[in-house]
C-alpha positions, -999 to 999 in steps of 0.1 A, spaced: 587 357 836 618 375 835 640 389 806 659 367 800 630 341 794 612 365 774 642 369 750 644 332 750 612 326 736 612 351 715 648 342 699 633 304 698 600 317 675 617 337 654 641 310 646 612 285 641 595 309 616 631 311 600 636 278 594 601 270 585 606 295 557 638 280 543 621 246 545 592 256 526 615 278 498 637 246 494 605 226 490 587 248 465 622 251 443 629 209 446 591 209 434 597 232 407 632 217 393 627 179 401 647 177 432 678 190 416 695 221 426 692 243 393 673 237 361 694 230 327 687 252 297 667 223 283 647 217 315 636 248 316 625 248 284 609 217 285 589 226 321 578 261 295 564 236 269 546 216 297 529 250 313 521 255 273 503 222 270 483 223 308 472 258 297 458 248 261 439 214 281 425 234 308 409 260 281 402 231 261 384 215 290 368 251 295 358 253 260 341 214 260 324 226 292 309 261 278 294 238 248 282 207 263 259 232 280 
């Protein structure tokens, strides 16, 4: 293997890993604001309420759990 292949391959993973992480960051962010490119005001308020709510049913389901026991 020469140099010139060895940069090569190594120019070609980095760039895979590059663009893997932007694909994954886009992904997580369109996940996160519905597909859209930034979050409204109201949105984001309205995503803070809906955190709110799964956090009070999951420690409600905790609490149902603890005295069903």
């Amino acid at each position: 293997m020469n140099f010139n292949q060895l940069l090569n391959m190594i120019a070609r993973m980095l760039t895979r890993r590059a663009v893997n992480w932007g694909i994954n960051k886009g992904v997580g962010r369109a996940a996160r604001t519905g597909g859209k490119g930034g979050a409204s005001p109201a949105e984001r308020k309205q995503a803070q309420q809906n955190r709110a709510a799964v956090k009070r049913a999951r420690q409600a389901a905790r609490l149902a759990r603890r005295i069903g026991r």
